[in-house]
Each structure stands twice: as C-alpha cells, then as structure tokens.
C-alpha positions in Angstrom: 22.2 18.1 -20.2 19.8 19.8 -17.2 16.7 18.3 -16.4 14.1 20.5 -14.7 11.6 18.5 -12.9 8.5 19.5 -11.7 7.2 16.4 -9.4 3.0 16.0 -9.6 0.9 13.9 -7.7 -0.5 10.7 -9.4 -2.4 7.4 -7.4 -1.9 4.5 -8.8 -3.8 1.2 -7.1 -1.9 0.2 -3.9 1.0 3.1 -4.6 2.0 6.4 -2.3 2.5 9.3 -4.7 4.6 12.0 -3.1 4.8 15.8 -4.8 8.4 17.0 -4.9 9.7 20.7 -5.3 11.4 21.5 -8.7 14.7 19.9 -8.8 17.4 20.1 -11.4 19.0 17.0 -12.5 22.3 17.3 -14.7 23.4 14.1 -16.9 22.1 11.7 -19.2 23.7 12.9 -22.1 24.8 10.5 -24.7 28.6 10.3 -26.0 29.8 9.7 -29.1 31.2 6.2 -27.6 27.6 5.4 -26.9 26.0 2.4 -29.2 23.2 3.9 -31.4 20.4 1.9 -32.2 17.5 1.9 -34.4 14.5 3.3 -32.9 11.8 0.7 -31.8 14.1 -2.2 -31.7 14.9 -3.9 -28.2 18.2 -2.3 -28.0 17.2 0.9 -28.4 14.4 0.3 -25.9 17.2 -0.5 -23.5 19.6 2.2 -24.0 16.7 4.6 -23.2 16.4 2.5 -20.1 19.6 2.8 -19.0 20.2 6.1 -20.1 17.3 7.2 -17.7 18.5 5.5 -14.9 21.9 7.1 -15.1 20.3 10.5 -14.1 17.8 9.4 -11.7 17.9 5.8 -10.2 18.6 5.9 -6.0 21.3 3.1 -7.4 22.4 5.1 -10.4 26.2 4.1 -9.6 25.8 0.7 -9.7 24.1 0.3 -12.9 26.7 -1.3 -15.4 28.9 -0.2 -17.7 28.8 -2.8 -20.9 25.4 -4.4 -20.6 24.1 -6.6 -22.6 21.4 -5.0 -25.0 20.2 -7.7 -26.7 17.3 -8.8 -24.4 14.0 -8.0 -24.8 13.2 -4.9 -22.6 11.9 -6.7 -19.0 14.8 -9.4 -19.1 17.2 -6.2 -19.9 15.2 -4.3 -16.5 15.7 -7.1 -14.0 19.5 -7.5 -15.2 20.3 -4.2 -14.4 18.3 -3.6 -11.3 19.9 -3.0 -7.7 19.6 -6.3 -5.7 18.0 -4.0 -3.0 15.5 -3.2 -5.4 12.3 -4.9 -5.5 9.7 -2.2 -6.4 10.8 -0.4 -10.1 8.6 -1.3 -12.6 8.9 -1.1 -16.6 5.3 -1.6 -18.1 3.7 -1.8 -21.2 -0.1 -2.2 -21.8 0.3 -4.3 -24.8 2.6 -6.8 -22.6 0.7 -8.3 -19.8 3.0 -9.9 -18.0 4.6 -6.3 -17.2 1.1 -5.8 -15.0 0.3 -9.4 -13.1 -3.1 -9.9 -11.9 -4.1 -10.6 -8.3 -7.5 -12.1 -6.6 -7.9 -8.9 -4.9 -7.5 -6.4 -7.9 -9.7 -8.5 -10.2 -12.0 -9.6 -8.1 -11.9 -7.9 -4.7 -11.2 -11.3 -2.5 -7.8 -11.9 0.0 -7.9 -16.4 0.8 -5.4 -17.3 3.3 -4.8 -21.0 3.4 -3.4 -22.2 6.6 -2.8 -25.0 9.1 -4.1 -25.3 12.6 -3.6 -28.3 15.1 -2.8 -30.3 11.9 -5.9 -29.2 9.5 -5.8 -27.1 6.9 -8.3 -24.5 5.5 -8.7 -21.9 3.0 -10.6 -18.7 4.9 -11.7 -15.7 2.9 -9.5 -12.7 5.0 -11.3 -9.8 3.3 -14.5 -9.3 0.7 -14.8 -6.0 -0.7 -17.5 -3.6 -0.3 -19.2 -3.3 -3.9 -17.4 -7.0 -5.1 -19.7 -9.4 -7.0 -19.2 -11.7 -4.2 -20.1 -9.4 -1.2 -22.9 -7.9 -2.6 -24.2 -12.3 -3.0 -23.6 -12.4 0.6 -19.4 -13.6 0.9 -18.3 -12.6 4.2 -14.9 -12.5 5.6 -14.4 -15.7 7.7 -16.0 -17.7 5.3 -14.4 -21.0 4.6 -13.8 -22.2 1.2 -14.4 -25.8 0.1 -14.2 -25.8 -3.8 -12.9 -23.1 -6.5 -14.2 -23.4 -9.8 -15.8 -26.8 -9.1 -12.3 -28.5 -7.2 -12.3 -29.1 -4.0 -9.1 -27.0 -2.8 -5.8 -27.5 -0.2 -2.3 -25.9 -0.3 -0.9 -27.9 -3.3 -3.7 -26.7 -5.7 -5.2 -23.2 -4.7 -2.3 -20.9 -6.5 -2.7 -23.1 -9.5 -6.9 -22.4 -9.0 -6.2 -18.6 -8.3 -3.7 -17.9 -11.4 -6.7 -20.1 -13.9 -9.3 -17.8 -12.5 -7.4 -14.8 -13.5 -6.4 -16.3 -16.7 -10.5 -16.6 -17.5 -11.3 -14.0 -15.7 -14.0 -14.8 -13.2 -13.9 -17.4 -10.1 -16.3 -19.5 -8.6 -15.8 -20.0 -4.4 -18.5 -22.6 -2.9 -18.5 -22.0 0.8 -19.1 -23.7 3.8 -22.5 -23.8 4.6 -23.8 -22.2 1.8 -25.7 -24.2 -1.1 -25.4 -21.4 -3.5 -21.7 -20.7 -5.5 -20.8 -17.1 -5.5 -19.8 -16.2 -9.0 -17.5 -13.4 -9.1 -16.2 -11.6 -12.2 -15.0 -8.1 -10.8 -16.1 -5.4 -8.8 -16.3 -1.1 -9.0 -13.9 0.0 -6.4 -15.6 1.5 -3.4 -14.7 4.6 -1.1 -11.6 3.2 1.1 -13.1 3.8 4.3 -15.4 0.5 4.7 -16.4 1.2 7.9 -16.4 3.5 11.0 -18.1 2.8 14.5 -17.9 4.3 17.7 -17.9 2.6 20.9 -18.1 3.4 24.6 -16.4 1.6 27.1 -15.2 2.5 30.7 -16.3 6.0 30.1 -14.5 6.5 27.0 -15.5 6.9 23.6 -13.9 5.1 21.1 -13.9 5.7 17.4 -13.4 3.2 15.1 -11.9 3.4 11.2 -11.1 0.6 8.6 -9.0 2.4 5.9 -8.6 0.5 2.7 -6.3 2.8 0.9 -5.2 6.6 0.2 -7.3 7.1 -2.4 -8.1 10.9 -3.0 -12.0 10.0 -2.5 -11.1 8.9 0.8 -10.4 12.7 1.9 -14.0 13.5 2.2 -15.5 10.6 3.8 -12.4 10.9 6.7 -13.6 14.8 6.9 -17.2 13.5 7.2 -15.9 11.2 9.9 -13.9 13.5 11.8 -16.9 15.6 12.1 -19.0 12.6 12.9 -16.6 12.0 15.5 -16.8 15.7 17.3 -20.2 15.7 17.3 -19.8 12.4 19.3 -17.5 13.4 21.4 -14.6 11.0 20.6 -12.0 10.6 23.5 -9.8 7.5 21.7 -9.3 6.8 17.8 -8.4 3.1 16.0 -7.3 3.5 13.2 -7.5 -0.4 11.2 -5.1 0.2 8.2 -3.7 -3.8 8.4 -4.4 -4.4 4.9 -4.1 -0.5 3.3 -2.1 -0.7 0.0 -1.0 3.2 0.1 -2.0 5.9 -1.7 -1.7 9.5 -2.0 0.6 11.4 0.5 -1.2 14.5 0.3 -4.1 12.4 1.6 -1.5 10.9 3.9 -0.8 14.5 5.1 -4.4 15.8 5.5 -5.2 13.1 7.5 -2.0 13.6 9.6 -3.3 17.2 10.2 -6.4 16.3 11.4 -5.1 13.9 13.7 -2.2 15.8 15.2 -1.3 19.2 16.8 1.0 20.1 14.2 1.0 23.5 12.0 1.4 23.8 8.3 4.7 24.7 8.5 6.2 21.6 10.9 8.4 18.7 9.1 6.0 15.8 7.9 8.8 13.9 6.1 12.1 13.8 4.3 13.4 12.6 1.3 17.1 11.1 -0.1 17.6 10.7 -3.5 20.9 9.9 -5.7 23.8 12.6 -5.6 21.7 14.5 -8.1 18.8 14.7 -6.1 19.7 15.3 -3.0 17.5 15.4 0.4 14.4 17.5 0.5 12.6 18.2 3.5 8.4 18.9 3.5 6.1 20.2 5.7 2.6 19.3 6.3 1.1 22.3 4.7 3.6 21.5 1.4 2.1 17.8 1.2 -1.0 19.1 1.3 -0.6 21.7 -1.0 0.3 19.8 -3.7 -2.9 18.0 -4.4 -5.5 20.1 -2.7 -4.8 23.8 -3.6 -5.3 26.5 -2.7 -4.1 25.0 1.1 -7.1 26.0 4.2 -5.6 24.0 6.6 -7.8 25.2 9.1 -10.2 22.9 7.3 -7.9 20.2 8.7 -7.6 21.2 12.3 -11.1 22.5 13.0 -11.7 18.7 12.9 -9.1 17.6 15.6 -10.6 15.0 18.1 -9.6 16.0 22.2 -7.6 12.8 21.9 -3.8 12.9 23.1 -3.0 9.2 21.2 -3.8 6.5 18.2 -3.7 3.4 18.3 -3.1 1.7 14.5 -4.0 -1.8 13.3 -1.2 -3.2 11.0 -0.4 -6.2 9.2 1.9 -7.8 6.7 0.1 -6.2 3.8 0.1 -2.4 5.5 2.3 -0.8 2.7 3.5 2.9 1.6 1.6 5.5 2.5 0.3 3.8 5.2 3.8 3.0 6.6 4.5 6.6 5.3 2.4 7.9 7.6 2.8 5.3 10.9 6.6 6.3 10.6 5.5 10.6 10.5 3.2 10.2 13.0 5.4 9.2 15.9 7.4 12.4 16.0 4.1 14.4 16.4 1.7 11.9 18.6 1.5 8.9 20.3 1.0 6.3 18.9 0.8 2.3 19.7 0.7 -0.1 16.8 -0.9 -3.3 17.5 -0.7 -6.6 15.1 2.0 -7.5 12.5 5.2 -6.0 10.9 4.4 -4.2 7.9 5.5 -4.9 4.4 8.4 -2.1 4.3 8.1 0.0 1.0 10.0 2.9 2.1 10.6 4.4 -1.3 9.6 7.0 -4.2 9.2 6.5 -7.9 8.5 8.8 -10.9 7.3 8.4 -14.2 9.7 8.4 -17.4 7.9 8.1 -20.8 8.7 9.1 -24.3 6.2 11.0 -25.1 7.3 11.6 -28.9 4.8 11.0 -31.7 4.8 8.1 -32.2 7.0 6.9 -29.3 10.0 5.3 -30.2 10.3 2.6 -27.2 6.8 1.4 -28.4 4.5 2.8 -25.6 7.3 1.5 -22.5 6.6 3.5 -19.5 9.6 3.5 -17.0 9.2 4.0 -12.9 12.8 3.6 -11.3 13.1 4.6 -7.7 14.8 7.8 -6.9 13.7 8.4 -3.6 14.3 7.1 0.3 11.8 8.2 2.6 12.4 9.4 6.4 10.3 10.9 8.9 11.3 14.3 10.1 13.9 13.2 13.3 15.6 11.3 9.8 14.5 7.8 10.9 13.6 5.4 7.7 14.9 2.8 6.7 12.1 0.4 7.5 12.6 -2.4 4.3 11.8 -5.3 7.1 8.6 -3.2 7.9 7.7 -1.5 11.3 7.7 -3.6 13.8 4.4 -3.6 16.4 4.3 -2.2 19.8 2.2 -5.4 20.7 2.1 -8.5 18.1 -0.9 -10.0 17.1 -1.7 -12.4 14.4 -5.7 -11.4 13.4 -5.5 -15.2 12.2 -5.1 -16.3 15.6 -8.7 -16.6 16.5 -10.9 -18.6 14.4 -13.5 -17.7 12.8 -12.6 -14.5 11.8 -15.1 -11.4 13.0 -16.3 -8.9 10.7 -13.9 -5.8 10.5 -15.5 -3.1 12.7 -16.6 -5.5 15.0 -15.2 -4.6 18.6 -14.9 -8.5 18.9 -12.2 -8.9 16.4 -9.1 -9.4 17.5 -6.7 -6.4 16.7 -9.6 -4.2 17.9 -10.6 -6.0 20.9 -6.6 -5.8 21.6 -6.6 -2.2 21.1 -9.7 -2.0 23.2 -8.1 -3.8 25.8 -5.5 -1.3 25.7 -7.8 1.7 26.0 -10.0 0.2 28.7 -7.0 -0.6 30.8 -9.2 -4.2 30.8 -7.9 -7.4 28.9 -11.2 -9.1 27.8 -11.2 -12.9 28.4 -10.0 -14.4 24.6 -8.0 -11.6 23.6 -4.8 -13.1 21.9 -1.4 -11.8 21.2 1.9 -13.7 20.1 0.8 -16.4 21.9 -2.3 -17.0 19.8 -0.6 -17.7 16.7 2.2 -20.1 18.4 0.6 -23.1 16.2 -0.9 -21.4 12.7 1.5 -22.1 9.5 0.1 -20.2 6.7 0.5 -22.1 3.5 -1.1 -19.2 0.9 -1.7 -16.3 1.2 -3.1 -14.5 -2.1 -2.1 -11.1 -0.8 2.0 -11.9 -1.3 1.1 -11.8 -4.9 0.1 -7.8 -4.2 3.1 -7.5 -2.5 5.5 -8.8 -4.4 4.0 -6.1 -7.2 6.9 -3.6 -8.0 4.1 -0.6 -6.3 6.0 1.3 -4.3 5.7 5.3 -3.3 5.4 7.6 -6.2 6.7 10.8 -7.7 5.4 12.5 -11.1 7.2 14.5 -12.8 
C-alpha cells in the first residue's frame, strides 16, 4: 500500500510542529498471516498500533515481530517502544492518565525545592502572566511555607503537587505575606512576557523573555523588532531558559528576522526511517508553511544592526527552542549562557482513525518519525546543548524578576556585552553547593511532547 502524506503545521502546548513536503510512504499492508481482531477490542487497538508504526516509526525495524496483544493499549505502547524513545505518545481523552497534569499547565506556577548550606526551601521559579496567582500578587522568588494548609519540605511537596492537581486548585502561603494565593487556573498569555532595552557602555541592549512558539507570539516579536529599530538596538538577549517549543514556522520567522539569511538558505534538515528519507528546508519553506502567501521582506525589513545573540537556556529549554539554537549557529553568532538544554531533537505526526465511528475508540497515535539537524547536518543533541558559559539562575538567592538586568543569566550576558564583569555575577562556581531536591518542571519534561509533524 502507498501512503501519500501531506505534513501540516499543528501547536500543541510545549511541542515544535514542523511542515514537511509531500512524501510517499509504501507498507503497512496487512497479510493474510496477520491476526484479525474484532474492532474496538484492545487487540485490535494494538494491531492498528503496530501496524502504523511499521510504516512510519524512526525505529520501525525494531518493533517486534510476535507481540503480545493482549494488553490494554498504553501497556501494549510502552512494550513496543524503542528504548531511545522517550517522547511518542498514544492518547485518549476519555483516559487521563494518557495526558498527566503539571503545576505549570494547570495552574501556571514552576516550585523548585532545593538545599543550600544545609537548608532547604521551596522558591516559586516562574508565575505566569494572566495566572490566578500573579494577577494576587505571586512573584517569582517567593518562598513557599505551606501548600494547601501543610507546611512543605522535599519528602512531601510532589505528594502536595499531584493532590492539587487531583482537586484541581492549590493554595501556596508565602513568606511574608498574610494572605494565601488561591490558584485554580489561568488564560494563557502572549509568550513574550517581557521585553526591555538597556544601555550600557554605549551599547544598546535589547532584552526578550520568550515563553513559547506559539503562533500569537509572531506579532508581538514583529512589534518588538520594530520597537527595537526605532531604538536603535546594537545587542539582543534573547531569555528562552524555560521555552517549551512551539511552531517552527514561528521558529523560522524569527530566525529571518534575526539573521542575514535569504529565503532560499538551508534552515534545517530532517532523517526519517528508510521510507522517509532526509529532507532538507529552507527558511522561506518553514515559513511558508504556516504563514502563506511568504513576504519575507516583512521579516528582514526588521533586522537589528547587530552582528550576534546571546541566548539564555536552561534545563527546561526544549524543541523549537533547541530547534532553533542549533539553526542559528550556522548563520550567526551566537553565545549561550546558563544550563544544558533538555534535548528533544525529534518530529512526530498525527495517526487517527478517522472512520465513523472510529474503531480504536477515539486513540490518537504520535510516533516519532523524524531526526532533526541543522543545515552543516549536526544534531543529535538528546543530552541537550551544552552552554558556551554555565550558569545556574538558582545560584543567587533571591531570585530577580525576569527582565531585570540584575538577574543572573542577564547580568551574565550583560557582562559579556559590556566587556565588564559586574561584582556578584556568578557562573559554575555559584552553584558549587545547591542540590535541587524538586523540581515541578521534570514533570513537563518527562511529558512525551516532542517536535511535530501533521499529516
């Protein structure tokens, strides 16, 4: 059987979505040795499973030959997954443990709980614009005493988080504050948080926190960009340390506005199984395939008279973000400053059964099919990308506001810029004696969200 695919952008919260040319698949057909199954039933569920990742899995020849079909459907997933693979996903709406629940999804809060010179204390990392609890007054750096009325440590908070999503609300009591902030949810708000712009030495410095790649962002970074001409920007930070990916045609556009590249130079590359092949896109494709038709003037009559970038990255920086930190290099300068990042370097499309009624009872399958490169072919960054200068943003206590030139991934970039180290500005050596205990954000990570293709 041929398969003719036509790949269409899709975001998803905290994916990369990627827009592929067509591409013809052959295989998948079923043999008359095949078992046959009723429809609905968890063995048919499974066969379909399999059957789809024969064709298009990056690990399609390591799937096995006689497995066992009598699991239900996620226990039949994991048991045929790659070991390298951590990021498919098989969901279901009407099974919630296919879609797990974090304290930043639900209620737009990160708590790190860590260890200092012996003492331990639960700090809020990040409060979302537009959450219940930032709009009461939360602040990253707070410190939390009590969730839900229990006074918390490292034994207890994942216990605390995982009952506050189970109810779906959490109280945090803070230091220093008498009231409790309530929080039960929040209306996602444009990725770009914040922007400033700073002189120092004689140089202008601009200053962006992005959040995510979400196609609203594209607006407010052209707003920005313009912002930033009319300022005359001579230096750009760009703070994506705890960006979660997003679309690559966003990816792209903001690639084009930073860079010297035309439309028609390599942004990236992709690998897929033997039927897939490798595929190589230019910026102007990547573009194209969300915002059409492509002006991508509109892109570079925004270019700052900058000649580098300097990126803030953490542990949590994933997929498009890393997407575009590993494109960038073979177009600009760039110096990365903070941690390693989280290392999703690969694509996944949608497979449904989109018969009336469906016959594997509303499953929705997202194996990964694609390896992602930059366009000199380097990849492979499952460990994450490492910094040019390491910095642990936990290192100095209490934490600064993001877009504050005192924080200290921006004061480090700063410093960089300037040419003039500031007195407090901490690299690896600031974070020689910190043990993180919790971290709520792992739970993200470890959420099979990787980049995405759509058929």
């Amino acid at each position: 059987m041929v398969y003719l695919l036509y790949f269409k952008n899709k975001i998803r919260r905290g994916c990369l979505s990627v827009l592929l040319l067509n591409l013809i698949l052959t295989g998948g057909c079923k043999k008359e040795k095949d078992p046959v199954f009723d429809p609905g039933t968890n063995e048919f569920i499974n066969d379909w499973v399999l059957d789809s990742m024969k064709v298009y899995y990056y690990w399609n020849s390591s799937l096995p030959n006689k497995p066992n079909y009598n699991q239900d459907p996620l226990s039949f997933f994991a048991s045929i997954k790659n070991n390298a693979d951590h990021f498919s996903q098989l969901l279901n709406p009407d099974v919630p443990q296919s879609y797990p629940r974090t304290l930043y999804s639900d209620f737009g809060v990160d708590l790190v709980t860590i260890s200092k010179a012996g003492a331990e204390q639960t700090i809020v990392r990040l409060s979302v614009p537009g959450s219940d609890g930032y709009q009461a007054g939360l602040r990253r750096g707070d410190k939390v005493n009590m969730i839900n009325g229990v006074t918390v440590n490292s034994a207890n908070i994942a216990a605390l988080s995982e009952a506050s999503l189970k109810k779906g609300s959490i109280v945090l009591q803070v230091e220093g504050v008498n009231t409790a902030y309530n929080i039960n949810g929040y209306l996602k708000p444009n990725p770009v948080y914040t922007t400033q712009v700073w002189e120092r030495e004689g140089k202008k410095i601009g200053y962006i926190f992005l959040n995510n790649f979400d196609t609203k962002a594209l607006n407010r970074l052209k707003e920005v960009f313009a912002s930033f001409q009319g300022q005359q920007v001579t230096e750009l930070i760009l703070d994506m340390r705890y960006n979660t990916g997003g679309e690559v045609s966003v990816a792209a556009a903001l690639a084009a506005m930073i860079t010297r590249a035309n439309e028609n130079a390599i942004f990236l590359e992709y690998r897929g199984n033997a039927n897939a092949g490798t595929q190589r896109h230019s910026f102007g494709e990547e573009i194209s395939k969300l915002f059409r038709p492509l002006n991508y003037s509109q892109y570079t009559s925004l270019r700052l008279n900058i000649n580098r970038i300097f990126i803030l990255t953490g542990r949590h920086t994933a997929s498009a973000a890393e997407l575009l930190i590993n494109s960038l290099p073979p177009h600009f300068q760039t110096t990365r400053i903070g941690e390693a990042t989280l290392g999703k370097d690969m694509a996944e499309f949608e497979l449904a059964d989109h018969r009336t009624p469906s016959q594997v009872n509303g499953w929705v399958l997202w194996p990964l099919v694609f390896k992602i490169y930059n366009s000199q072919g380097k990849g492979d960054y499952t460990t994450g990308l490492s910094p040019d200068v390491f910095s642990d943003e936990l290192s100095a206590l209490p934490l600064k506001q993001l877009g504050d030139p005192d924080e200290t991934l921006t004061q480090l970039a700063i410093s960089r810029i300037t040419g003039i180290a500031k007195a407090g500005v901490r690299s690896a050596s600031g974070s020689k004696n910190l043990n993180k205990l919790f971290d709520s954000r792992d739970k993200d990570d470890l959420l099979p969200i990787p980049i995405r293709v759509l058929r």
